[in-house]
N, C-alpha and C positions, 0 to 999 in steps of 0.2 A: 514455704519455699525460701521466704529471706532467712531462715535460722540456715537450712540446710547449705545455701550458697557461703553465709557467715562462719558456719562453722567448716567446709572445707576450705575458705582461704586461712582460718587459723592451723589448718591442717598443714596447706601448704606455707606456713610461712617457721612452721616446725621443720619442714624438709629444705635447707639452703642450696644453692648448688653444688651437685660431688651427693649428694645426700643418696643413698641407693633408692627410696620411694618418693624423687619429687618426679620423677613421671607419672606416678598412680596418683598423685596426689592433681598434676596438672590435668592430668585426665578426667578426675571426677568433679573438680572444681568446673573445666569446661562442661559435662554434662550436667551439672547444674543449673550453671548461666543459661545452656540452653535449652532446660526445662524450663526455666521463667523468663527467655523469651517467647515462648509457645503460648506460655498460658497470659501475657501481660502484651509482645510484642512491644519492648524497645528496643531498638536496633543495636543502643549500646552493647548493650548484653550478648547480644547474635554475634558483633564485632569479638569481643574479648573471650567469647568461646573458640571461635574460630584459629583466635590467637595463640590460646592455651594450647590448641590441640595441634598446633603446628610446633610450638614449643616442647611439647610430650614426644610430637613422630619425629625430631631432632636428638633424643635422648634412645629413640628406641630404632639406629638405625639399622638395616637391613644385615648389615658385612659380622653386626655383633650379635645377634640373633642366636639365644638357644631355643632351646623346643620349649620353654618354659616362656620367653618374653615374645614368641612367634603370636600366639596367641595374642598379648596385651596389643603388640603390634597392629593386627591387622583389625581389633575391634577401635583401635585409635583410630586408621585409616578409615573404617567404615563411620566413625562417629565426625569425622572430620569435612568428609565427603558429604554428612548429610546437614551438617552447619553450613556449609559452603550453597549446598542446594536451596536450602534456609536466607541464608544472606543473597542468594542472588536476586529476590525479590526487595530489598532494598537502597541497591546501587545504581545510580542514576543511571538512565540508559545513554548509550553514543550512539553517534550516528554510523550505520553499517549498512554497503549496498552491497548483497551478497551475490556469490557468482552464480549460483542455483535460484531461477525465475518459475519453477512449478507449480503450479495451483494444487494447494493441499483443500480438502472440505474432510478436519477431524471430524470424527464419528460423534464426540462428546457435543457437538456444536447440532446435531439432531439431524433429521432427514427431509428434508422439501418436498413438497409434490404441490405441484401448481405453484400457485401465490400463496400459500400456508409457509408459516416461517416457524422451521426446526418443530417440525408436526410432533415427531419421535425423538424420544430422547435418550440415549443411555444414562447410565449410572454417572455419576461424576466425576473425574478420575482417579479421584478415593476413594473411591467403592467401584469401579470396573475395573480399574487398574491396582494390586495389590497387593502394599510392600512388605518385603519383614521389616523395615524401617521405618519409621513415618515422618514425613517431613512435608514443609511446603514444598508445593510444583513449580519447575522451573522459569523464573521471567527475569528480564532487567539485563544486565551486561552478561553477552556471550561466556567469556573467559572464565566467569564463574561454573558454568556448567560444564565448559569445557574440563575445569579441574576437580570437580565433582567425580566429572568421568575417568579422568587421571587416577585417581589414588582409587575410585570402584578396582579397574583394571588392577592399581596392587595389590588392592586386597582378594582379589580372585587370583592373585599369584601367593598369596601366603594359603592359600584354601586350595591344593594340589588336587587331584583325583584320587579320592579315595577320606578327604578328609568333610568332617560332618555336616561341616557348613558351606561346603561348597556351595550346592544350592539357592544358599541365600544371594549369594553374592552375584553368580549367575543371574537371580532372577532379579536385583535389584540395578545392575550392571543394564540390563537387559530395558529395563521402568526406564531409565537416564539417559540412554538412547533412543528408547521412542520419542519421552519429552523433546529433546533434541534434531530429532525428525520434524517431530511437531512444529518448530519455533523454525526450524531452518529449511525445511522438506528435503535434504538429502536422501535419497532410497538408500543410500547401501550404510544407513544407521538405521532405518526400518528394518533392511536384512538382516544386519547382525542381532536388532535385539530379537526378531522372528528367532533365528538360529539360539540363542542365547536361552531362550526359552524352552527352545526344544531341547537343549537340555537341561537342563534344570529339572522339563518333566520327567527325562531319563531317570534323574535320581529319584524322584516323587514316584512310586510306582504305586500299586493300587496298596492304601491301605494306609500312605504317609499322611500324616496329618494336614502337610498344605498343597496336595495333591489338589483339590479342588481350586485353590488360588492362581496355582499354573496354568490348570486348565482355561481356569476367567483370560486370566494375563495372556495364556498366547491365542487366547481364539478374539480377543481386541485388539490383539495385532495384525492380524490376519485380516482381521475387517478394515481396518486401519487401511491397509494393501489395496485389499479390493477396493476401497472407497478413491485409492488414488488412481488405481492403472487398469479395474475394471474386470480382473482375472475369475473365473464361474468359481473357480476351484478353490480358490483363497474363503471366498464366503459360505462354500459347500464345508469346509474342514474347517471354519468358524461357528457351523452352526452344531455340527458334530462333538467339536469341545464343549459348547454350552450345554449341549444335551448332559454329555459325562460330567461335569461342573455339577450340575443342577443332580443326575443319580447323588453323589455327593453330600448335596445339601438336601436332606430328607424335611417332610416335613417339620417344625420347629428346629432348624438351623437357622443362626441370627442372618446367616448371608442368604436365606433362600429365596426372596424375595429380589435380591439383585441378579440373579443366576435369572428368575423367572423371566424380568428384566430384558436383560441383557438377549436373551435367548428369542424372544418374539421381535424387538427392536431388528434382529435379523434376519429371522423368520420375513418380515415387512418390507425387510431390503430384497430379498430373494424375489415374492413376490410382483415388487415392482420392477424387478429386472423380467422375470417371466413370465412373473401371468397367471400363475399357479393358483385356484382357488383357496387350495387343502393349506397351503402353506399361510395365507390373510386366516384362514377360521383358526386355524392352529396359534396363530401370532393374539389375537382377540381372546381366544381362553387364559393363555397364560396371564395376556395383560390383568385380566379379570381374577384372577389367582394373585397375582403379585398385588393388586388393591388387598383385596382380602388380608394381603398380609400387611396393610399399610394404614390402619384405620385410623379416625378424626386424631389428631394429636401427634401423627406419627411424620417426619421430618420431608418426606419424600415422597405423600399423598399426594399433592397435589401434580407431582410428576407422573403418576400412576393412574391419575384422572385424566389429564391432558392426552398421554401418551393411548390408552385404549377409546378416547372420543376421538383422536385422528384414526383411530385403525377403522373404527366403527363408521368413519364417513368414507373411508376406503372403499368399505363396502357396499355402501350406499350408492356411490359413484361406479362402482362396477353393476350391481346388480339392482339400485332403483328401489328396497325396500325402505318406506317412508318411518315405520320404527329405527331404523338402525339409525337415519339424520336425525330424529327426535332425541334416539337416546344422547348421539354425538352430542347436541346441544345441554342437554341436560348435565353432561359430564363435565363437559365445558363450562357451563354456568358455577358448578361447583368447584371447579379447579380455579375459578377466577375469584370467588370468596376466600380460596385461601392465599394468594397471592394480590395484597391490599395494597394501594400507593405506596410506593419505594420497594416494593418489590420488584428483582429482578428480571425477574421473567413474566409479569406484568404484561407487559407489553405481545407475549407469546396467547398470551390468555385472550388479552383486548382481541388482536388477531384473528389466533382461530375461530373463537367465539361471531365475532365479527361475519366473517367468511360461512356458517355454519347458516348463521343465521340468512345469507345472500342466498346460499344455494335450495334455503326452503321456500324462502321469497319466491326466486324464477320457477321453483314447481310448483307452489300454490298460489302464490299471488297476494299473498297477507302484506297490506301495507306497514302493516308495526313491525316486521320481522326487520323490512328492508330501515323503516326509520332507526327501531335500535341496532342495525348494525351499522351505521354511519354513526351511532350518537356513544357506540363504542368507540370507534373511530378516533372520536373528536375528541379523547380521553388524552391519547398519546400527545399533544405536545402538552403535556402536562407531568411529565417526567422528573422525577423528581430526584432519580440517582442516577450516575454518570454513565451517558450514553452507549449502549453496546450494539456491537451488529446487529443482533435480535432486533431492537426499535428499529434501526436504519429499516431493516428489513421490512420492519411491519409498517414504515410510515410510507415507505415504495408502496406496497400492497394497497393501501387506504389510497395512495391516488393512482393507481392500475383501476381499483374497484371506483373508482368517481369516474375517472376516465369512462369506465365501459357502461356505466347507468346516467352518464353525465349529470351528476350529482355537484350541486353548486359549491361543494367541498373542496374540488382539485386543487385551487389556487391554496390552500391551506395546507393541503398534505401535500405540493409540494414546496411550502413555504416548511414546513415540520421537518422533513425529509433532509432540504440539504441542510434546516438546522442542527440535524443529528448528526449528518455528515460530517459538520465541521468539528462540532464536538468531540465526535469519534478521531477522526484522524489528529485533531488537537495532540490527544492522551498515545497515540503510537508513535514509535521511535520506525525510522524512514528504514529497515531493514528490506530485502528483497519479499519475503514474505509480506509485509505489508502493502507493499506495492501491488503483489494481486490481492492480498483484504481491498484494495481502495480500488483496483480495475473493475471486481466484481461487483463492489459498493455505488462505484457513479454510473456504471452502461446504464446508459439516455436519460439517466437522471437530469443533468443539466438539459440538454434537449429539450428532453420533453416538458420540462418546466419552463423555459423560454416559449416555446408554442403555447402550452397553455397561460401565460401573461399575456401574450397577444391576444390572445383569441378574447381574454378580459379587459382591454384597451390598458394592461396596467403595464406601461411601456420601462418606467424606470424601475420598476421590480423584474422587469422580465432582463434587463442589462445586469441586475446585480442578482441573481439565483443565477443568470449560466456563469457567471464571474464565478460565483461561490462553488459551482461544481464542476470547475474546469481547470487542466490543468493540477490535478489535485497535489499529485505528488509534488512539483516542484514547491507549491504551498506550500506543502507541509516541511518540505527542505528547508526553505528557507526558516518557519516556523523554528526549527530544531538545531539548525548547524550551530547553533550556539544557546542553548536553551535557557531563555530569560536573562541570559548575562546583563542584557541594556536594560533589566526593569529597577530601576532606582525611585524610590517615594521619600519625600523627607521626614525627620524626625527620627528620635530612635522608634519611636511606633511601625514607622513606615519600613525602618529596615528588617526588624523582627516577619513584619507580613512579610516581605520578601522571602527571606530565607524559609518560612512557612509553606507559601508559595513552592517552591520550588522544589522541598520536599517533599510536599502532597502531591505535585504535579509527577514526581519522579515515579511515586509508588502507583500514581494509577494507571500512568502509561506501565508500568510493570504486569500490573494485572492483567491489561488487553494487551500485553504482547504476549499470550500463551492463546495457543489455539485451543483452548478447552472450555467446557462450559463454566459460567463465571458463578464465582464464589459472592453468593449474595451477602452475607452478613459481613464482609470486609470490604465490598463494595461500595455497600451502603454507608458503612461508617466514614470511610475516604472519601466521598463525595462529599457528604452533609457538609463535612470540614472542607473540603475546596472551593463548594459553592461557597461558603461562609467568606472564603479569606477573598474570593474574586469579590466577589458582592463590594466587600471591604475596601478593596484597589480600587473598584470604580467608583467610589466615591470619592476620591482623589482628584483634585483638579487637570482635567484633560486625561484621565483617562477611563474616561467614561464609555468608552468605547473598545476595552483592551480587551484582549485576543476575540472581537466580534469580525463577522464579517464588514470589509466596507462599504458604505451607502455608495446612493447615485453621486450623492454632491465630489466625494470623492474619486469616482470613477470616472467622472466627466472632463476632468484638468487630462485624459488621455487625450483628449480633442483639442489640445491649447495652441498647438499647428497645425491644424488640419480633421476634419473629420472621420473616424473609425467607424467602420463597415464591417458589423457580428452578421455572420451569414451563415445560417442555421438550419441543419437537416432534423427533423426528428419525425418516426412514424405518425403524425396526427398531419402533421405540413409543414411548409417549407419556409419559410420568411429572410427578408434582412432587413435590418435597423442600422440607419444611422445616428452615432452618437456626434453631438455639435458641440462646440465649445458655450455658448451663451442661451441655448433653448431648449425644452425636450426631446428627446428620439422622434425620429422621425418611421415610422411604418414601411417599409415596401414591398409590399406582396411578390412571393416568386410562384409560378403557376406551376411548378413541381412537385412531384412526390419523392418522398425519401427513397426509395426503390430506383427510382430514374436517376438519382445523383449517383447511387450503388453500383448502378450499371456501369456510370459514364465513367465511373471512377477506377471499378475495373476494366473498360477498355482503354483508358486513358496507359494504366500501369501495365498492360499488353503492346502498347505501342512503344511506350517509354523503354520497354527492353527491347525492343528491335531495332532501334535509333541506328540511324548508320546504312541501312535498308531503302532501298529507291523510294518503293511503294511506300515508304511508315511518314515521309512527308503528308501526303494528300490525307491521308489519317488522322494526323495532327492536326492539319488544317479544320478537318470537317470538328474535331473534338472545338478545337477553340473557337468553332462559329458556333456550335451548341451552347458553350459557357455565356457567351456575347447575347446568342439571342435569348437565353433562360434568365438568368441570372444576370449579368455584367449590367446589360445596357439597359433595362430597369434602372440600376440603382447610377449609372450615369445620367441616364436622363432626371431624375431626382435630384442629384446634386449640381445638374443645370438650373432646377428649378428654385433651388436654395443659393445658387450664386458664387455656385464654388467656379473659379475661375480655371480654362484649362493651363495647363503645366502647372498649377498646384499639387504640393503633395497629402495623397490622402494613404490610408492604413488600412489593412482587410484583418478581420479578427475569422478568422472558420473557425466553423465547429464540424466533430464527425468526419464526416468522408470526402467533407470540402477541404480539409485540413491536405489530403493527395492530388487535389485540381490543379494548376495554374492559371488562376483570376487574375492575375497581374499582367497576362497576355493575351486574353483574351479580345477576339474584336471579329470584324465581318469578312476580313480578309479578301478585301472587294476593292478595284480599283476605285480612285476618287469618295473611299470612303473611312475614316482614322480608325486604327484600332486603337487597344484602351492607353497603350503605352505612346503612342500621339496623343493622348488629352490628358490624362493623369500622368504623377508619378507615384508608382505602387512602393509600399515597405507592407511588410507583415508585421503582427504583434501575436501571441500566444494567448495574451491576458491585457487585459486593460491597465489589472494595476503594475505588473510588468513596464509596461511602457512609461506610467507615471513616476516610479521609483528611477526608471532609468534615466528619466529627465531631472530628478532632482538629484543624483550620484553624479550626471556629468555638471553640474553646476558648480558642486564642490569639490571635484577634481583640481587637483596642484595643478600649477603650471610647468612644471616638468614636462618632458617628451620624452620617456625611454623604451625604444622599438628592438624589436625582438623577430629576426625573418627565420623562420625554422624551414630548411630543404631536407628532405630524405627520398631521392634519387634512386636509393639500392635498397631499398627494405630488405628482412628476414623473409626470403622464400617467395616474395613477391616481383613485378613486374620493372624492370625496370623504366623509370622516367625521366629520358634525355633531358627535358625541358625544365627541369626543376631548377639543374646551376644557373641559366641562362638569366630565368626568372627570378632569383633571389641577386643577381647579381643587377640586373638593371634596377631593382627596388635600393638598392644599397647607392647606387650612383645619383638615385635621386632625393632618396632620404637623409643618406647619412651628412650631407652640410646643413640641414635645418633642424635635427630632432636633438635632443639634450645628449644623447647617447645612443649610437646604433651597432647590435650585437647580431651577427651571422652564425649558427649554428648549422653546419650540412655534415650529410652523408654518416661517415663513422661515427660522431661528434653525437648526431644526434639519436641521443638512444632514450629509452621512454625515463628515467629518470633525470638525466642532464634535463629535458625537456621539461619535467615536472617542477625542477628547481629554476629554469628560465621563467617559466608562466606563473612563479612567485613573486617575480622581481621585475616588471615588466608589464604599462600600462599598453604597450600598440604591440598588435601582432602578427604575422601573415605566415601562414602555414600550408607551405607545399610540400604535398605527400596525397597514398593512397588513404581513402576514405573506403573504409568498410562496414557498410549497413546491415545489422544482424536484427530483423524483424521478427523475429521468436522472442532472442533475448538483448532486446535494445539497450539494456547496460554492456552489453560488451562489444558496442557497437564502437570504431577505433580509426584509430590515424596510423598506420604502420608505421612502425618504427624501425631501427636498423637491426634491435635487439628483440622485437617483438611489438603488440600493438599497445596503444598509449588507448585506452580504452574511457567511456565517461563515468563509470565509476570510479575512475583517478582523477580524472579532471576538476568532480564535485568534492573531491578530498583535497583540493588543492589551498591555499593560503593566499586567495590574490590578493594584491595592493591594489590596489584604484583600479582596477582595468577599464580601458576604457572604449578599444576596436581591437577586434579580429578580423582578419579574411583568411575563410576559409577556403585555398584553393588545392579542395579534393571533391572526388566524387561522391556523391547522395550526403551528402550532410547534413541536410534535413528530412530524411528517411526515419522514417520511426516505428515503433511496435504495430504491428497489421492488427492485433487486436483490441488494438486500444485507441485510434489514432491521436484521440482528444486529451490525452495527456501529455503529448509533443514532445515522448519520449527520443530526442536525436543530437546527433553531433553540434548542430548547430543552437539548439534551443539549451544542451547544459550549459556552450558559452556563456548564452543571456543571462539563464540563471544562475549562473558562479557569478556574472555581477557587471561583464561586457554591458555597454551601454549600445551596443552599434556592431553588427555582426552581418558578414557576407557569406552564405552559403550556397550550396547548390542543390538541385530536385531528381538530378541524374548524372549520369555519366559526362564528362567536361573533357572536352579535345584539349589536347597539350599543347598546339601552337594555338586556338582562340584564348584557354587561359593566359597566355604569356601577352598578347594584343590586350586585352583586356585589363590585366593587371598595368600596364603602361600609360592607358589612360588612364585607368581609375585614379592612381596616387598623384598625376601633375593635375587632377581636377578636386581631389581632397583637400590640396593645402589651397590655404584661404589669402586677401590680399595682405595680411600682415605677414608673409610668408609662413605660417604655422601651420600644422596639422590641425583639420574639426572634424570630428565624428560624427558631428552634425550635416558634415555637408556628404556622408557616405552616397548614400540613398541617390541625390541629383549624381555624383560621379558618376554612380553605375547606370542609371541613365547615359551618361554620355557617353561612357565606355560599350554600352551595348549599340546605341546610335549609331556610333563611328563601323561597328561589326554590322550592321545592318548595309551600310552605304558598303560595305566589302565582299558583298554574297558568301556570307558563310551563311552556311544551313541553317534552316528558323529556327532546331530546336538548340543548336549552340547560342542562336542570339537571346535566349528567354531560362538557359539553364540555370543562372543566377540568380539570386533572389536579396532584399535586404531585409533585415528584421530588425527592429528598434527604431532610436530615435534617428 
């Protein structure tokens, strides 16, 4: 390979430019390069092929085109296209929060049923999916794919109807597009490459030689379809193509064994959509076929083991025959021989196998079954290549399966769990798609691991596992918005790991940003080498703790003024901890079940939209003496007992569906007796270490003041808001002689980009406008602007400088995803997270003259006796500002619509 690359650069350095063959010459030089980067992978090489062949399609442009260089053309474009596909697996990822929130579950990623993780497998995407090209699968920076598919599309324009290779290009066009689906879940890149395929097979008609390829490729599209939206029809003429795939592949075709494959794997699917018996026995033969075709030595045995011991306990589980779980286990036992520490799918084997062994247990009662499938179990945190959903998956499963035998496990597998967690989301770049990988990865993960540390008296592990599995996303935001830029070690030693670092870290988040089953032997090699270099970092003074989750010790400076209150729903039971600035957590028992919070939570958000309604008072009332008497006045009387002084401020951390309550308001609503807001003063926090970071950022805040009041009065298509000028004008009368600089932005003025370029330059904020809560897809939940909405995936794109307070005065600004709640996806939690130290939001709808009362106090009770602005002192204002609305009879729920969050 080095002669051949050698001796075409002396090729091309015979052709100068003007030369009629240094296109052909740049051309084969880049196919060179990028056969040894295939076979060696240095990125240089991927680089300078890429180069080359952009250099050749500049020589061979479209307008000069005979029928003689049409040709050289469009195999430049398709060798260019598939470098580019090549390279996008080594270009660091950015951060992207896409406008499409779908939950994709790819087919390559297997099938669940029950607590089994990715039971069924198909093929891998190199062998279910297949190209006339071969190339690596798409990961790492968008744009690269994007242009992948750019120059396919031209090269499907030099490939007319009627010319030979159309097909290919069709069908590869078609590949680029699912990836693409894949990585982003758009449907209508699924459609096209469905469409795309289908014709392709138009040209394939019976008899074409990669007739059988099209058929694979669009009946995994098709599944792909059904897998997202559920349609009979799509996996009915999925299973139809496989069948014709597989006439195809007779027996002794080298593909016949993926067809066999492929073909039951959906058989499997149908079943468990139906019911069907004929369709599980039919799915079980082939598996059993496709082994046959896979015997000891062969790459893809062990897939072929795994995949018919799940079918075989399928059957078990429908019809009770104790052979078919014997044999499952048997299959399984061998499937897990061949996948040996550092194997990927490890963890898949540990699992099932695990599982197999449970379900022979509960029928017979054999105590060794139930011991070795915990003592499988206890294998997984012992992982030795870089964490994948698979593990996540299976270390959930290990404590589901502890949980329901109460196995003195739990506290283990969910210490394993969110270690994987962390691991996992470490290596993903923060796109949309990820964000449901990490919704579907923590549901009651953290929860349920805080209950169970209770339940173990282990109080300061049960504060730092819901830390670690809460909130995930914004973690991992922060993690990425600048990936390792501040990791500095000294020495030249120290600098080299870095940049090591940070190329190993690029390539494996590359890897697990493809929704496909993972490529074990590139896995494993990128791990060994990341683990090596991390290992290597922490052995560096102070950072012996670098990218781990935080301990208790550091999680407790959140209590440095006052005590935080984690107040926890999870299906086992209910609890709150108080965390204290100088001692351990404190225990509070709440006499709830998670089901009861569920309720209250949904009629709380029944009453919440009818606000304004005579009857929805007395409603509210009876909701906030429920919180008062379940929940609240417990954990008051508690920190009576601890000596928290009343009118101290204390912090509520919820989790789950306490995250939609209002604890801050809670109380007995009884003459001559305080509610909570008489004895505390409430602020929120999302995370612990949120509030810690936030109190060390306002410390090193400048002394600067520059305030920023944004009015949009007239939004695009929305409602108009008399009270917005009123209100940014009385703020201006009273800010603008003590802050360093005070800038008004209203009406026309402010449009979502002005706005974007003010929130760069500008630590104080106050923001009146419409608030609109979009609970499907919480990134496009927005501040109306004149031009359109100012959404929070702008917001986390933004460049702040110190920021330091916002007030948000619009409606639901802390409304967030209905499915997620504990990721606190909302208007007012990306302020925090972009870097706001001190943030005022709301829980609902905000009357325009109480905002306008409200904002009046607040700001003459924020500036402090040196006449200055403190962010610190937000939290008591809005106390007093709500006070004062209290002494004026406005309606309760305008006096508690407010809320503070931060320090």
């Amino acid at each position: 390979m080095v002669d051949a690359v050698e001796q075409r650069r002396a090729a091309l350095k015979r052709c100068p430019p003007g030369h009629s063959d240094r296109s052909d010459s740049l051309n084969n030089l880049a196919i060179s390069l990028g056969d040894r980067f295939r076979q060696r992978g240095v990125p240089s090489d991927l680089d300078e092929s890429i180069e080359l062949f952009r250099d050749a399609l500049l020589l061979r442009p479209p307008a000069l085109e005979t029928d003689s260089c049409s040709g050289a053309s469009h195999l430049t474009l398709m060798s260019a296209s598939t470098s580019i596909e090549m390279h996008y697996s080594f270009v660091p990822p950015v951060i992207l929060i896409d406008q499409t929130l779908s939950t994709i579950s790819p087919p390559a990623l297997g099938i669940d049923s029950g607590s089994r993780v990715s039971r069924l497998t198909l093929m891998s995407p190199s062998s279910s999916i297949e190209m006339h090209y071969s190339f690596v699968p798409p990961r790492g920076v968008p744009s690269d794919l994007d242009e992948s598919i750019e120059l396919l599309r031209d090269a499907l324009l030099l490939r007319p109807p009627g010319h030979s290779d159309r097909s290919h290009s069709l069908n590869n066009l078609a590949v680029s597009l699912r990836d693409r689906f894949t990585q982003r879940g758009v449907p209508s890149d699924l459609d096209e490459s469905i469409e795309l395929h289908r014709d392709a097979l138009l040209l394939r008609p019976p008899g074409h030689s990669d007739r059988s390829h099209s058929l694979n490729n669009l009946a995994v599209s098709l599944r792909d379809r059904f897998t997202q939206r559920g349609v009979p029809s799509d996996l009915d003429e999925s299973i139809e193509l496989h069948r014709d795939a597989l006439l195809l592949r007779p027996p002794g075709h080298s593909d016949r064994s993926h067809s066999l494959n492929n073909l039951a794997v959906s058989l499997g699917d149908r079943f468990r959509q139906r019911g069907v018996p004929s369709d599980l026995d039919e799915s079980i033969e082939l598996h059993r076929d496709a082994l046959l075709l896979r015997p000891l030595g062969h790459s893809d045995r062990s897939l072929s083991l795994n995949n018919l011991a799940a079918s075989l306990e399928d059957r078990f589980l429908q019809r009770g025959v104790p052979s078919d779980l014997d044999e499952s286990i048997e299959l399984h036992q061998d499937a897990l021989l061949l996948r040996p520490p550092g194997h990927s799918d490890r963890s898949q084997s540990l699992n099932n196998l695990a599982f197999s062994l449970g379900d022979r247990f509960k029928q017979r009662g054999v105590p060794s079954d139930h011991d070795e499938s915990f003592n499988l179990f206890s294998q997984l945190p012992h992982t030795s290549h870089a964490v994948s959903r698979q593990d996540l998956a299976a270390a959930k499963s290990w404590a589901t399966a502890a949980e329901e035998t109460n196995h003195a496990s739990a506290l283990l597998a969910y210490q394993t769990a969110l270690k994987f967690l962390d691991q996992h989301v470490t290596l993903l770049s923060s796109s949309s798609r990820n964000v449901d990988v990490i919704r579907m990865a923590t549901a009651s993960l953290a929860v349920d691991a805080f209950s169970c540390s209770i339940r173990y008296r282990a109080l300061t592990t049960a504060v730092e596992l819901v830390e670690q599995g809460h909130a995930v996303f914004w973690t991992q935001l922060a993690r990425l918005s600048s990936p390792f830029d501040e990791l500095s070690l000294p020495g030249d030693t120290g600098v080299v790991l870095v940049e090591e670092f940070k190329q190993l870290s690029s390539r494996l988040r590359a890897v697990f940003d493809r929704s496909t089953e993972d490529q074990s032997s590139q896995i494993r090699q990128l791990t060994i080498q990341w683990n090596d270099v991390l290992s290597r970092i922490r052995m560096f003074p102070d950072f012996s703790r670098f990218l781990l989750p935080p301990l208790f010790s550091d999680l407790q400076k959140a209590a440095e003024e006052g005590p935080v209150i984690i107040v926890n729903a999870s299906q086992y039971r209910c609890d709150a901890l108080t965390v204290l600035r100088d001692q351990d957590p404190v225990h509070i028992p709440i006499d709830i079940t998670q089901t009861y919070v569920s309720e209250l939570s949904t009629e709380f958000q029944s009453v919440a939209e009818q606000f304004g309604c005579s009857d929805q008072q007395n409603k509210l009332v009876g909701i906030l003496r429920k919180l008062w008497h379940h929940i609240v006045e417990p954990v008051v009387q508690a920190l009576r007992v601890l000596n928290v002084r009343p009118g101290s401020r204390i912090w509520w951390c919820p989790t789950a569906e306490f995250t939609l309550l209002p604890l801050h308001a809670a109380g007995p609503y009884e003459r001559e007796r305080d509610n909570l807001p008489q004895i505390y003063i409430s602020s929120y926090t999302p995370m612990l270490a949120t509030l810690v970071c936030a109190r060390q950022r306002n410390s090193q805040n400048a002394s600067t003041q520059h305030f920023v009041a944004i009015g949009q009065g007239n939004p695009e298509g929305g409602k108009e808001l008399r009270c917005v000028a009123p209100e940014v004008a009385a703020i201006a009368r009273r800010l603008a002689p003590i802050v360093s600089s005070f800038t008004s932005i209203q009406d026309s003025d402010a449009t979502v980009q002005v706005v974007l370029d003010a929130l760069n330059h500008y630590q104080w904020l106050h923001l009146a406008c419409h608030g609109m809560p979009n609970r499907q897809r919480p990134f496009e939940s927005s501040f109306a602007m004149r031009d359109g909405p100012l959404m929070i995936k702008d917001i986390i794109r933004s460049n702040w400088q110190n920021p330091e307070f916002a007030f948000l005065s619009a409606c639901h600004t802390t409304v967030g995803d209905e499915n997620s709640p504990d990721e606190s996806i909302h208007l007012a939690a990306a302020m925090q997270f972009s870097g706001f130290c001190s943030v005022i939001g709301s829980m609902w709808s905000v009357d325009d003259d109480v905002a306008q009362q409200v904002v009046s106090t607040f700001y003459d009770k924020l500036v402090d006796d040196s006449g200055r602005l403190d962010c610190r002192r937000a939290a008591v204002a809005l106390h007093k500002a709500v006070k004062k609305l209290r002494r004026n009879n406005v309606p309760l729920e305008q006096q508690i619509v407010f809320v503070h969050i931060g320090i």
